[in-house]
C-alpha positions, 0 to 999 in steps of 0.5 A: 500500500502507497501511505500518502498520509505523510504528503501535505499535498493530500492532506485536507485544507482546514479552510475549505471543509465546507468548499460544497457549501460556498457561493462563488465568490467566497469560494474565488476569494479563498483559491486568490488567498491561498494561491499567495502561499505559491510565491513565497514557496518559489521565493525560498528555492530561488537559489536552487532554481539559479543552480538548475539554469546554470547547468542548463545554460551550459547544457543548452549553449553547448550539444546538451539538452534540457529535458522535462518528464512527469505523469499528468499534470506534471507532465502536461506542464513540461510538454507546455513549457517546451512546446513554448521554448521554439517560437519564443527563442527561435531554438531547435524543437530539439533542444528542451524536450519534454516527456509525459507518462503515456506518450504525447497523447496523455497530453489530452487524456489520461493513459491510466497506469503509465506513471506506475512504472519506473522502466517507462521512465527509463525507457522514454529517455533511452528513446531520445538518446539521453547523454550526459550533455542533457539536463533532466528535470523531473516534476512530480508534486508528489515527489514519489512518481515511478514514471520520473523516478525511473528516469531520474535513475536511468538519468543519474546512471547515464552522468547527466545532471538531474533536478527535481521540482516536488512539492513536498518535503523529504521525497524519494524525488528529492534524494534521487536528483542532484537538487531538488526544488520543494515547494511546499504550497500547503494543502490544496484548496480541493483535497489532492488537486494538484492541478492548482497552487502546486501546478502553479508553482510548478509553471512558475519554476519551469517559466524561470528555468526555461527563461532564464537559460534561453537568456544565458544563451545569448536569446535576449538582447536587454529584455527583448526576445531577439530570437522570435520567429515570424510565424504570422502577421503579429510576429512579424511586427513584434520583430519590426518592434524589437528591432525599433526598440533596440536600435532606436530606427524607424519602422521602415529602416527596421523593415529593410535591416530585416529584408537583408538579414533574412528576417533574422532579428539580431542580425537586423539589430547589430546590422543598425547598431554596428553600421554594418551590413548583414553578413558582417553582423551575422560574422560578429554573432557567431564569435559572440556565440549569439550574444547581440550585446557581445556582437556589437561591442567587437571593434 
């Protein structure tokens, strides 16, 4: 028998014994109320979460990759989180994965039974390839989830460095990754539905760290997403926006810095910023290895 009995995320929230009983309002206040327990949670693993985006900056900047698995809504959140990585950073699909017990379909229903196995877990990563380049991260609010402990496992054999983000404290997750991120939120206002302050606290570290390495990387030129891609209309402008916003330039001496750099936002904004034209910009990015503040400080 599992004892679930020791998890503060299953244990029951004093505040909302009569959560049947409260009109709407009542009710909307109490989650509003109890959803601030997550910020604070996060606030005392920042050091820990700084810790994981340093490995993943290294891993990322070089041939590894960051890799997310978990079971449910766990698992759905990493899918998410990478799924977002490409059009935001213009990064390969490749490169921040993640892994969901059951498969991608799980994403959409739930394949009862996957997140019971360990050799799933390990199986999963072996199919990707896994190296000791990756960063493996596994989210189980639980902290007990066989699906990720499998891989972790698997992981920590392979000699890549492996996280975990639980939200209790003194789980088997936590013993078995390099560090491990705890964020004890409380009980959850509906009795285990970890869907709510502990997924919340899970998408906030999984924003950081993803946001944080694509940044490390040479992905952010100030606070501007400079690697966007052009997918549509709306994107097209942000990028003629992004690139007015860095250099100070006109709309219509955007739109002629991104014809020549073939749409490429950075090279537009060090074309602009170093007088130069496309080829030697995109000469100055690749020996700053993608940073634009390095690019345009080379005499």
């Amino acid at each position: 028998m599992i004892d679930l009995s020791n998890m503060v995320t299953e244990t029951r929230n004093p505040k909302t014994m009569n959560l049947d009983e409260m009109p709407p309002l009542d009710l909307i206040r109490i989650m509003n109320e109890e959803d601030e327990m997550v910020i604070q949670a996060v606030k005392t693993q920042r050091e820990k979460i700084a810790r994981i985006v340093e490995w993943c900056t290294e891993s990322l900047g070089g041939t590894g990759r960051l890799i997310y698995m978990g079971a449910g809504t766990s698992g759905r959140l990493g899918l998410l989180d990478a799924a977002e990585c490409p059009p935001t950073f213009g990064v390969e699909p490749e490169k921040v994965v993640g892994l969901i017990a059951g498969g991608k379909g799980a994403f959409i229903k739930a394949v009862e039974g996957a997140e019971d196995s360990e050799t799933l877990g390990e199986e999963d990563l072996r199919n990707i390839h896994l190296t000791a380049a990756d960063v493996v991260i596994g989210i189980a609010a639980s902290g007990r989830t066989p699906y990720v402990l499998g891989g972790l496992r698997y992981a920590g054999k392979t000699g890549c460095r492996t996280a975990a983000i639980v939200c209790n404290t003194g789980s088997i997750l936590a013993e078995e990754a390099d560090v491990a991120v705890e964020l004890v939120v409380g009980p959850e206002v509906l009795t285990g539905s970890t869907r709510l302050k502990a997924g919340t606290a899970e998408k906030m570290v999984c924003n950081m760290i993803s946001t944080a390495s694509m940044v490390g990387i040479g992905k952010a030129y100030q606070n501007l997403m400079v690697d966007v891609v052009q997918t549509n209309t709306k994107l097209i402008k942000r990028a003629e926006n992004i690139v007015m916003e860095a250099t100070g330039c006109r709309r219509n001496e955007a739109q002629d810095a991104l014809t020549y750099a073939d749409g490429h936002a950075k090279t537009a904004i060090v074309s602009i910023l170093s007088r130069c034209r496309a080829e030697e910009a995109r000469e100055k990015l690749a020996k700053a290895h993608g940073h634009v503040r390095y690019a345009i400080e080379q005499i």
